[in-house]
C-alpha positions in Angstrom: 4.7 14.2 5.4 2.2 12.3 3.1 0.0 9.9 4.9 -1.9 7.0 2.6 -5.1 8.6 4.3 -4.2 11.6 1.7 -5.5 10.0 -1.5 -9.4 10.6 0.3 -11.0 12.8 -2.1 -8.8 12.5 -5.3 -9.4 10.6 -8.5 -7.4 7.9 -9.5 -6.3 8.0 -13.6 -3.9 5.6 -13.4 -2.2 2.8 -11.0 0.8 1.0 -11.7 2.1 -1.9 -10.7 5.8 -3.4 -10.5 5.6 -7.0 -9.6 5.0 -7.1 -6.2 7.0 -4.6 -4.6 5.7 -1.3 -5.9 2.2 0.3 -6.8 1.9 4.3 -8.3 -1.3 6.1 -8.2 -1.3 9.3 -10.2 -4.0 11.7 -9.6 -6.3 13.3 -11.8 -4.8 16.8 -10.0 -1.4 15.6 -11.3 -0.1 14.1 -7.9 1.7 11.1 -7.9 2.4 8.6 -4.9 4.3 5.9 -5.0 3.7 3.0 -2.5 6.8 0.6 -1.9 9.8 -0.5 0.7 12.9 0.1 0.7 14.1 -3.1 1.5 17.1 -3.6 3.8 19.0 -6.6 4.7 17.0 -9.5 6.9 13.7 -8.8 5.6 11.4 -8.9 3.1 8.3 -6.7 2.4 5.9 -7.5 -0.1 2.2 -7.0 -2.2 0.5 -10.7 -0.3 -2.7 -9.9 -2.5 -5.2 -7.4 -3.8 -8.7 -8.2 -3.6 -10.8 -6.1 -6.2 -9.5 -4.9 -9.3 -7.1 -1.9 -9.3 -9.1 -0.4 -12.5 -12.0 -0.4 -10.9 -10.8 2.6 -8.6 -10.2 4.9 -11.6 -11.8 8.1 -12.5 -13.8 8.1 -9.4 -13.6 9.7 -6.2 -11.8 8.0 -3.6 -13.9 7.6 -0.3 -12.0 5.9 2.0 -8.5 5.2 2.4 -7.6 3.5 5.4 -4.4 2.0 6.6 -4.6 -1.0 9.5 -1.7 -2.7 10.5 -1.0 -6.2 12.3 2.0 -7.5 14.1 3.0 -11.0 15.0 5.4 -12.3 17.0 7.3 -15.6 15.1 9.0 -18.5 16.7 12.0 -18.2 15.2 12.6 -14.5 17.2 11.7 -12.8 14.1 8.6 -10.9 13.4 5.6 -10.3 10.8 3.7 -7.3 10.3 0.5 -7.4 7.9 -0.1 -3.8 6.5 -4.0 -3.7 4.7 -5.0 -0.8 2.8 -8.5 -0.2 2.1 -9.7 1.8 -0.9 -13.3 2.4 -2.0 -14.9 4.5 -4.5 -18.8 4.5 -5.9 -18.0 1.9 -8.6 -15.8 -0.7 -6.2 -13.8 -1.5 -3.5 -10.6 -2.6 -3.1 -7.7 -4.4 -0.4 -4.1 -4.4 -0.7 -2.3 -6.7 1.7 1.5 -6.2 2.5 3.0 -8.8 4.8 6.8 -7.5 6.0 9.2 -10.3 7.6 12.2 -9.6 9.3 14.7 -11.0 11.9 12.9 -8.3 14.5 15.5 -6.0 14.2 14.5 -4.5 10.5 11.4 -2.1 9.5 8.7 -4.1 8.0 6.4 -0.9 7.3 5.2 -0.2 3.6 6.5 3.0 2.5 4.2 5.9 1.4 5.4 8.6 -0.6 4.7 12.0 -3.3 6.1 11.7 -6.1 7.2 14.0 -9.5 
């Protein structure tokens, strides 16, 4: 199992971004991890905003990588879950904010995973 925690230590050469539903880190050891949902009927699960530049994590070593998640009840029945991802290196830091919406019945986690 690969936890976002994982990428403490690494170096970051590249980071990709598809709209706002995907981000790929590739590692300067050749790992790749590819950070997404795999969305599901009733619900939606999405990149909010990223504070910091994402360049500004490359070719350094990762010191932190932390995961904190938030969940809210809504008055419709459904429910919200805010997902924030904290990465730092020496040269920056940097936030990632997923916000997941769904009727209460779907996932709304973000999806952390190795890649080839």
């Amino acid at each position: 199992m690969v936890n976002f925690e994982d990428l403490k230590g690494k170096t970051l050469t590249n980071i990709e971004q598809d709209d706002d539903r995907i981000l790929i880190f590739t590692c300067k050891d050749g790992s790749k991890y590819k950070m997404y949902h795999e969305q599901d009927c009733c619900e939606d699960v999405k990149i909010e905003d990223i504070t910091g530049e994402l360049n500004d994590l490359l070719n350094s070593e990762i010191m932190v990588a932390e995961e904190r998640t938030n969940k809210n009840s809504l008055s419709d029945g459904g429910s919200q879950t805010w997902t924030f991802y904290t990465l730092r290196t020496q040269k920056a830091p940097v936030d990632i904010r997923w916000c997941g919406e769904s009727n209460g019945y779907y996932s709304e986690s973000v999806d952390f995973i190795s890649i080839d």
